[in-house]
KEVEX-890505 format. One line per 5 residues: number of its first residue (from 1); their letters; for each residue x, z, y of C-alpha. Coordinates in steps of 0.25 Angstrom, whole numbers, always signed. Each point is the difference from the previous one (the first is absolute). Example, Ala and Ser with C-alpha at 12.3 -4.5 7.8 and 13.67 -1.06 7.14 Angstrom:
1	as	+49:+31:-18 ~ +6:-2:+14
This chain:
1	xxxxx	+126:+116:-188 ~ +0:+3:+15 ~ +15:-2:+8 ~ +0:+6:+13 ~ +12:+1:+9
6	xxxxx	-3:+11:+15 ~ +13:-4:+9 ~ +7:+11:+8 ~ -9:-1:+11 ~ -13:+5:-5
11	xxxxx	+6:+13:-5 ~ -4:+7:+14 ~ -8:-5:+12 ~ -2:+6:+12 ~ -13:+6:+3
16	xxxxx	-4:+9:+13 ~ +16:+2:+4 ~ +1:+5:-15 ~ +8:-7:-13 ~ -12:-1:-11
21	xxxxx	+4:-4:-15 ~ -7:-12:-4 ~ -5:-4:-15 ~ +14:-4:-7 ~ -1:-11:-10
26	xxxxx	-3:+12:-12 ~ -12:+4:+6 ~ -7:-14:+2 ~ +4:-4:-14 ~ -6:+12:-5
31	xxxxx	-12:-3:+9 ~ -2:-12:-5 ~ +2:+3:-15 ~ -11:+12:+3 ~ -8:-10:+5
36	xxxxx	+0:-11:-12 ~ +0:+10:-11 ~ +3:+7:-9 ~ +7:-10:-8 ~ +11:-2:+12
41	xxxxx	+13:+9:+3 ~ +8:+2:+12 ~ +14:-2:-4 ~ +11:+7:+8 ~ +13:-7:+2
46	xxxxx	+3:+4:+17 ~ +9:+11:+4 ~ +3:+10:-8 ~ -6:-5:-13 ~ +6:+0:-14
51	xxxxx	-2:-16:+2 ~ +6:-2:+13 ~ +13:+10:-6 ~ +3:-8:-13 ~ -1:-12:+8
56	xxxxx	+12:+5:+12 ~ +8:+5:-14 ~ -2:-11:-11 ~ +13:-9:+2 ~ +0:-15:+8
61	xxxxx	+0:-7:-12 ~ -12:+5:-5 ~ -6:-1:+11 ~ +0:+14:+8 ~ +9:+5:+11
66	xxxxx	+12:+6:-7 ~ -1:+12:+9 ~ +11:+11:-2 ~ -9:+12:+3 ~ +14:+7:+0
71	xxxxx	+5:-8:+10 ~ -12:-4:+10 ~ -7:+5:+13 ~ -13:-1:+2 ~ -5:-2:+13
76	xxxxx	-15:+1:+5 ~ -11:+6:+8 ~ -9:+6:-8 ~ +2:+12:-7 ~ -13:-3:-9
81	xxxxx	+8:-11:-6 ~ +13:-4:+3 ~ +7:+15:+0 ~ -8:+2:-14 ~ +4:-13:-5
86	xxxxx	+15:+5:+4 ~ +1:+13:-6 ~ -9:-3:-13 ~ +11:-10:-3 ~ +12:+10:+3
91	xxxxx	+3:-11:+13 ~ +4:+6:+14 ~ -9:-1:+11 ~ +1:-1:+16 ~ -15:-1:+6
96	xxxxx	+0:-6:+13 ~ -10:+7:+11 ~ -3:-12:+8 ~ -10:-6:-9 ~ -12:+8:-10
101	xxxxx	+6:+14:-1 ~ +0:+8:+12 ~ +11:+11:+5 ~ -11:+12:-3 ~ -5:-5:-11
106	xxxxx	+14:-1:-7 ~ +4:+14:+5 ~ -13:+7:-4 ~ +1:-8:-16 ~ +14:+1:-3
111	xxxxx	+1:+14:+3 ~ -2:+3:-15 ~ +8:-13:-5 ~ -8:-5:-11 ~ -2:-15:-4
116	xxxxx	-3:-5:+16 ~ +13:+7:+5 ~ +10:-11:+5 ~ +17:+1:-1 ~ +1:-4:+16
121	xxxxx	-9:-2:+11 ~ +2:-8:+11 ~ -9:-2:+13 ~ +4:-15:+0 ~ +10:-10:-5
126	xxxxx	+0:-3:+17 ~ +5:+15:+0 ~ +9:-4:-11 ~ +14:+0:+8 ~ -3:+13:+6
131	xxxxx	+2:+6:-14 ~ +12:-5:-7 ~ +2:+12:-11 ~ -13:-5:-7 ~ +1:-14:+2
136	xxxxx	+14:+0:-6 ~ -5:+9:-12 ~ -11:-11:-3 ~ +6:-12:+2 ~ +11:+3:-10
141	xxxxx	-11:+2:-11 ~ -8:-12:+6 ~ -4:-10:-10 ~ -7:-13:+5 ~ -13:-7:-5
146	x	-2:-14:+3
């Protein structure tokens, strides 16, 4: 099989003053499965995958998370992943604007809800203190993974 881990920062890279999405670790394994054959499947287990959400459910001593879906807040960047991954599992969702997701591109895709529109937006957490109705809302529901 074929492991493949993409940190955080290759998800966008600047190019001519402008954010561009690079190839995330679903695409190159796919890639590379294309590439060998037939015979070899890309297996997805990132964000917001059926894998990934069995894993954050399935209780400690079985290995998993224990996540309380009820009970969590997910907080991201990404529509594409994390926000879907939220509201596929019923979890809250606060995206932060300083990362991957932009101000425009959130306004013009969560104007008809759907799976990528978050519970709260923030700019920032820098900007955090400048809004304490939202923080106190999501930090009574925040759950904590180490």
């Amino acid at each position: 099989g074929v492991m493949g881990y993409t940190s955080d920062h290759f998800e966008h890279a600047p190019f001519r003053n402008k954010q561009v999405r690079t190839i995330g670790n679903g695409g190159m394994a796919e890639a590379i499965c294309r590439t060998a054959g037939d015979s070899f499947t890309a297996i997805d287990c990132g964000k917001p995958s059926d894998i990934f959400v069995t894993h954050l459910r399935w209780p400690l001593e079985e290995g998993g998370l224990g996540i309380d879906f009820d009970n969590t807040v997910f907080v991201g960047d990404s529509m594409d992943t994390d926000i879907v991954l939220a509201n596929k599992t019923g979890m809250k969702s606060l995206l932060v604007l300083s990362g991957l997701t932009t101000m425009d591109e959130w306004r013009l895709r969560s104007k008809d809800g759907g799976p990528s529109a978050p519970t709260w937006v923030i700019d920032s957490f820098a900007s955090v203190h400048e809004e304490p109705g939202v923080i106190s809302k999501i930090m009574s529901k925040l759950h904590h993974i180490s």
